[in-house]
N, C-alpha and C positions, 0 to 999 in steps of 0.2 A: 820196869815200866810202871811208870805213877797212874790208880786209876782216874779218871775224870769225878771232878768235883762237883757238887750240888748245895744251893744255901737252903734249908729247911726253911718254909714258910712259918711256921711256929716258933721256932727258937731262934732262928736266924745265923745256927750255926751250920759250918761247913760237913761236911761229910762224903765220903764215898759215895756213886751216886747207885753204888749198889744197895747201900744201905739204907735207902732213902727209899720211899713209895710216890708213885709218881700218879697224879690223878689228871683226868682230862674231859672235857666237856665232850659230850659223844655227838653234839649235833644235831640233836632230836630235844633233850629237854632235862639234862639227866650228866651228872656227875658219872663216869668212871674209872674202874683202877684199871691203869696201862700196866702188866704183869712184867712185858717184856721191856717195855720203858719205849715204844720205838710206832706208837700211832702218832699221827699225825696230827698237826694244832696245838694250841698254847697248853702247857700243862705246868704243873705246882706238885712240887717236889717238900715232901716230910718226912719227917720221923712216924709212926703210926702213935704215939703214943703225944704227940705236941699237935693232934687235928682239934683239940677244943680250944688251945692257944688261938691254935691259927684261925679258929670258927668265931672266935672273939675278936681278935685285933681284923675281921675283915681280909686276912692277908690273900684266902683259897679267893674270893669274890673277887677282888683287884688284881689279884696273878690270871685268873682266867677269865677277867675282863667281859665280865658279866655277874648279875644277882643269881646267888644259888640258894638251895635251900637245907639249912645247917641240917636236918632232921635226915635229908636224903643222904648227904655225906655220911651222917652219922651212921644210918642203914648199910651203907659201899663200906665202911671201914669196920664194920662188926665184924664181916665176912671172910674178913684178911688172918690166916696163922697168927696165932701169941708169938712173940718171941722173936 
Protein backbone atom coordinates (compact mmCIF):
# COMPACT_ATOMS: atom_id res chain seq x y z
CA UNK A 1 0.00 0.00 0.00
CA UNK A 2 1.55 3.52 -1.30
CA UNK A 3 1.57 6.15 1.69
CA UNK A 4 -0.54 9.41 0.85
CA UNK A 5 1.49 12.13 -0.79
CA UNK A 6 2.10 15.78 0.48
CA UNK A 7 3.86 18.84 -1.78
CA UNK A 8 6.15 20.82 0.72
CA UNK A 9 5.50 24.40 0.94
CA UNK A 10 9.20 25.17 0.63
CA UNK A 11 10.60 23.15 -1.84
CA UNK A 12 7.66 22.15 -3.51
CA UNK A 13 8.69 18.68 -3.50
CA UNK A 14 6.53 15.71 -3.05
CA UNK A 15 7.02 13.51 -0.02
CA UNK A 16 5.40 11.12 2.21
CA UNK A 17 2.99 12.96 4.12
CA UNK A 18 4.51 11.38 7.03
CA UNK A 19 7.57 12.98 6.39
CA UNK A 20 6.20 16.13 6.18
CA UNK A 21 5.10 18.58 9.40
CA UNK A 22 1.98 19.85 9.00
CA UNK A 23 1.10 23.43 10.43
CA UNK A 24 -2.40 24.84 11.07
CA UNK A 25 -3.81 28.14 12.02
CA UNK A 26 -5.45 27.27 15.58
CA UNK A 27 -8.25 29.92 15.36
CA UNK A 28 -7.33 32.28 17.96
CA UNK A 29 -4.18 34.11 16.38
CA UNK A 30 -1.41 31.70 16.19
CA UNK A 31 0.33 29.25 13.89
CA UNK A 32 0.32 25.36 15.09
CA UNK A 33 2.02 22.10 14.52
CA UNK A 34 -0.74 19.41 13.90
CA UNK A 35 1.54 16.39 15.45
CA UNK A 36 -1.11 13.90 14.44
CA UNK A 37 -1.71 15.62 10.99
CA UNK A 38 -5.63 15.29 11.57
CA UNK A 39 -7.08 19.04 13.22
CA UNK A 40 -9.23 20.50 11.47
CA UNK A 41 -8.97 23.56 8.69
CA UNK A 42 -6.58 24.47 6.07
CA UNK A 43 -3.08 23.40 6.95
CA UNK A 44 0.74 23.58 5.02
CA UNK A 45 2.58 20.85 4.79
CA UNK A 46 6.89 20.94 4.96
CA UNK A 47 9.92 19.58 5.30
CA UNK A 48 11.05 21.28 8.83
CA UNK A 49 14.17 22.18 7.51
CA UNK A 50 12.48 24.36 4.02
CA UNK A 51 10.23 26.64 6.77
CA UNK A 52 12.59 29.90 5.92
CA UNK A 53 12.05 28.87 1.94
CA UNK A 54 8.63 28.78 2.70
CA UNK A 55 8.63 32.09 5.24
CA UNK A 56 10.16 33.76 2.22
CA UNK A 57 8.41 32.89 -0.94
CA UNK A 58 4.97 33.70 1.30
CA UNK A 59 3.99 30.03 0.57
CA UNK A 60 2.85 29.25 4.82
CA UNK A 61 0.70 32.81 4.40
CA UNK A 62 -1.21 31.82 0.94
CA UNK A 63 -1.59 28.09 1.94
CA UNK A 64 -3.38 29.24 5.17
CA UNK A 65 -4.93 32.03 3.64
CA UNK A 66 -4.27 34.50 6.03
CA UNK A 67 -1.04 37.06 7.23
CA UNK A 68 1.17 35.28 9.71
CA UNK A 69 3.82 36.10 11.65
CA UNK A 70 7.24 34.60 10.21
CA UNK A 71 9.03 35.10 14.02
CA UNK A 72 5.87 32.99 15.60
CA UNK A 73 6.40 30.13 13.13
CA UNK A 74 9.87 30.36 13.63
CA UNK A 75 9.20 30.10 17.67
CA UNK A 76 6.38 26.59 16.52
CA UNK A 77 9.23 25.11 14.51
CA UNK A 78 12.21 25.48 17.09
CA UNK A 79 10.14 23.24 19.25
CA UNK A 80 9.89 20.24 16.84
CA UNK A 81 12.74 17.03 17.41
CA UNK A 82 16.08 17.51 14.88
CA UNK A 83 16.05 14.87 12.56
Amino acid sequence: MTMPQRMCAGCRARADKTALVRLVWDGAESVIVDRLQRLPGRGVYLHAGCAERALRARALARGLRRPIDGAAVRRVLSTLPVG
